[in-house]
Structures are given as structure tokens and as C-alpha cells.
N, C-alpha and C positions, 0 to 999 in steps of 0.2 A: 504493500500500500504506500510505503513511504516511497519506495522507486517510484511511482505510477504518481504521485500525486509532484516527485520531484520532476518526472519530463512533463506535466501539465505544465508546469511554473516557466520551463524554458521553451515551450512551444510557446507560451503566451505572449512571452518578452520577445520570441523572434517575431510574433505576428506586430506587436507593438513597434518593433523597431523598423521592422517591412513599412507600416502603415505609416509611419513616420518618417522614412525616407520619400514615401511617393508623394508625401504633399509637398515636401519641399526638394526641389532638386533645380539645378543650374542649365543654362542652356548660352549657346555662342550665336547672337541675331546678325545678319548684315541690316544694313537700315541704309535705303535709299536716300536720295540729295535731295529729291522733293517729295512734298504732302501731296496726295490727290484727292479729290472730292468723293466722299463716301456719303453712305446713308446706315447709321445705327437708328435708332431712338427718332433723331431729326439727321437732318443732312448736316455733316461736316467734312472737315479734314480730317483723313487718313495716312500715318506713316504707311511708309513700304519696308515689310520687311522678309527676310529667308532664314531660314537656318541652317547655320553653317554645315555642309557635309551631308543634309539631308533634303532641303529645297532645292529645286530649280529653276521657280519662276517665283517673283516677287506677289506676295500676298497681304492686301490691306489688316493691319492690324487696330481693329479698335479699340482697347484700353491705353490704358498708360504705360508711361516706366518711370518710374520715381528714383528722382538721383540724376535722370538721362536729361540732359537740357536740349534739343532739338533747334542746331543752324542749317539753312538752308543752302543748298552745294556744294557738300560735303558727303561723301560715301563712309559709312562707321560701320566698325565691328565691335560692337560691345559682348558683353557677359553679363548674364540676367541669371537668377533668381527668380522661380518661380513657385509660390505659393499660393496652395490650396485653401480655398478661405471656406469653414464649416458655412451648412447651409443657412443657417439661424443669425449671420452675420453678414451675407449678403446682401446690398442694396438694393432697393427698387431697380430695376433695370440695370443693375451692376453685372461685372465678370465672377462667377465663380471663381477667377483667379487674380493673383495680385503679382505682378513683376516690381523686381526693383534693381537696379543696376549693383555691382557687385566692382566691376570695373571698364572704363574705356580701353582698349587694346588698340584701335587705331581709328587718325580722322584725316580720310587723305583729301585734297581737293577734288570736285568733278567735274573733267574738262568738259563735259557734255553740255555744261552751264554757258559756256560762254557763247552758243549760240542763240540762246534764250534773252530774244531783244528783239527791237525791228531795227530793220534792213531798207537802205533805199539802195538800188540800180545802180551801179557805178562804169560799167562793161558787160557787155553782150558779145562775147570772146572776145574777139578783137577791136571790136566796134564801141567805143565811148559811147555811154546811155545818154547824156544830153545830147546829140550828134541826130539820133533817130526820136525820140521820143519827146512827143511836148509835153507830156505828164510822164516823171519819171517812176516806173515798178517800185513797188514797196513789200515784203516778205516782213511776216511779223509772225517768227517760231515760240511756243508755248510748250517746254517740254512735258509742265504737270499736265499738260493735255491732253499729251498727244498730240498736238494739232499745228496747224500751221494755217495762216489767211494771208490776206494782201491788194496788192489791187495790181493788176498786166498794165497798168496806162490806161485800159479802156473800161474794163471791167475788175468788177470786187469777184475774188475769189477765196476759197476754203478748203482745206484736206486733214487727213490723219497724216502722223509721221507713223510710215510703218517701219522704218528701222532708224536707231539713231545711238550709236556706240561713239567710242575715242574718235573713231576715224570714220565711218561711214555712215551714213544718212539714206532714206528714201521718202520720196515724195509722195503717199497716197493720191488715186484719184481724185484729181480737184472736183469741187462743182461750184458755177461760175454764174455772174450776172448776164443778161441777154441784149445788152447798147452796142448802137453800129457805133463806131467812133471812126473818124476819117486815117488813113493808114495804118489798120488794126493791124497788118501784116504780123509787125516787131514783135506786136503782144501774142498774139499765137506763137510769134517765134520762141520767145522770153516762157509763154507756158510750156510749149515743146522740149526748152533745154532744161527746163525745172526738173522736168517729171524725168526726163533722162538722165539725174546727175545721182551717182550713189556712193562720192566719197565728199571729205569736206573739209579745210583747216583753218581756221581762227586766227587772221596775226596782224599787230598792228590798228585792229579797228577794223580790219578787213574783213569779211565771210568769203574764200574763196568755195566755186561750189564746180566739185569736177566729175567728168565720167573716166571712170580710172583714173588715168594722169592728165588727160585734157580737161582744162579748163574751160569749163563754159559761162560760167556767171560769177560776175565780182560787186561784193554789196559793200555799202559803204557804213558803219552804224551810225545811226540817226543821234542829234544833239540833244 
């Protein structure tokens, strides 16, 4: 009886200690450079985040991280802490769970940021944009968006960015306003080389915008 009642007491302490590690236990998040528009409760901003070694796409996180102070173009890898909060302590419309930062491990800059602005027209490959255009193109990239608008000179236009890394970029299907403008040529041109460009680099104030290594559009950033 005393053996039998002695492995009750150590089964008990290992379920205790099992139970007690699984509420609390550590995890390594990347955290994306911008917030995107989410909808919990009511519509807000949402972090992006993955876990390290087990994510592969980036997933709206709706709670918090307490300790983590969140700047804007900046890629992070933090270490969280996460615990399980008993049910009778949970808030109206709260998380069952509770993170809190443990430590920052790294905050690198995200080049991706620097094309997040608008852009006026400065070259049409070789051809100066004032040279052809009375109203010169305007690109105005939103990374938290997605998205990318503007105006050809003739017409307002809008699209998704379907790819947009260090170095590469693409243009989703525009969809566009319907005004004749007197030598809209350029502006079809100017839309043509858009959608055709899938790399891009940053320098100087510049947005060059290339198909591989040819250059086909240079933006100038706006004041």
C-alpha cells in the first residue's frame, strides 16, 4: 500500500509538472516591418508574424506582446513567452493566451520600405518624362497594402503588388480610368513598361524600375 500510494504521489507531481510546463512555454516570432488592416472585435491593425522554423507565410497576429515596442520598417526576431491564462480570468473578448517578450535577438532594417512613397516620372528608358508628357506619371506604392495607384498622365490607375522582396517587385493587373487625353500613346507606353518590370533599386531619391537588367522607368521621389 505504501509503494502504490508512493507512485500515486509521483504520477501526480509528473502530471503537475507536464501541466505546468504546457501553459507556459517560449517561442522565437519573426515580426514583419508593417501592420496590416485586420478585423478582430472591430477593425484594426494587425502585426505580421511567423514562427521561427515552423511558419512559412506570414500570419496576422491579434493580441499583444508586452515588453515588445513595435517600429515601423524594421524586420524583428524576438522570443516570447507564452502563457496560458485559466478560463475564469479571461477577458470579454480576450486571448486565452498572454505573450510577453523574454528578449529582442535582432532589428534589422527593411529595404523593402524605401519604396513605400510616391513617385513622379522622371525617364521613360531613355526618353526624359517632361520631353513627352504634359502631365507627368505619378506611382504611389503602399507596401501595408499590397497595393500600388497613380495616374499614366491621362488616366488614374490601381493594382496589387504581387511580389515585392530586397530586389524584385511585380506589378499586379492595373484597373484604370476611361478619359481620351490627346497623345495617350506614352501613357499606354508608361502602363506597358510598368507591368513589365520585375526587379527594382532604391538610390539616391531614385526608384529605378527594371526588366532584369534593362531599365525601363526612373521615378523621381516627390517633395
Amino acid at each position: 500500500m505504501k509503494i502504490l500510494k508512493g507512485l500515486l504521489i509521483v504520477f501526480s507531481f509528473i502530471l503537475v509538472s507536464c501541466s505546468s510546463s504546457n501553459k507556459n512555454h517560449t517561442k522565437t516570432f519573426m515580426v514583419n516591418s508593417f501592420k496590416v488592416p485586420c478585423t478582430g472585435v472591430a477593425p484594426m491593425s494587425c502585426l505580421q508574424v511567423k514562427e521561427q522554423g515552423v511558419d512559412v507565410n506570414w500570419s496576422n497576429f491579434y493580441s499583444t506582446i508586452e515588453g515588445f515596442t513595435f517600429e515601423p520598417g524594421f524586420l524583428y526576431t524576438i522570443e516570447v513567452v507564452v502563457e496560458t491564462i485559466p478560463k475564469d480570468l479571461i477577458p470579454a473578448d480576450g486571448s486565452s493566451l498572454k505573450y510577453t517578450l523574454v528578449k529582442l535577438i535582432s532589428k534589422e532594417q527593411d529595404t523593402r520600405f524605401a519604396v513605400n512613397d510616391i513617385w513622379v516620372l522622371d525617364k521613360l528608358e531613355v526618353q526624359s518624362a517632361s520631353d513627352v508628357f504634359d502631365r507627368l506619371p505619378v506611382l504611389e506604392i503602399n507596401i501595408n497594402a499590397k497595393s500600388y495607384l497613380g495616374n499614366d498622365g491621362c488616366n488614374n490607375y490601381s493594382g496589387t503588388l504581387e511580389t515585392l522582396n530586397d530586389s524584385q517587385i511585380g506589378f499586379g493587373l492595373a484597373i484604370s480610368t476611361k478619359m481620351a487625353c490627346p497623345n495617350d500613346s506614352w501613357s499606354f507606353k508608361y502602363m506597358e513598361l510598368l507591368m513589365k518590370s520585375n526587379t527594382y533599386k532604391v538610390e539616391k531619391g531614385k526608384l529605378f524600375v527594371f526588366q532584369d537588367e534593362e531599365v525601363l522607368l526612373v521615378f523621381k521621389k516627390t517633395d
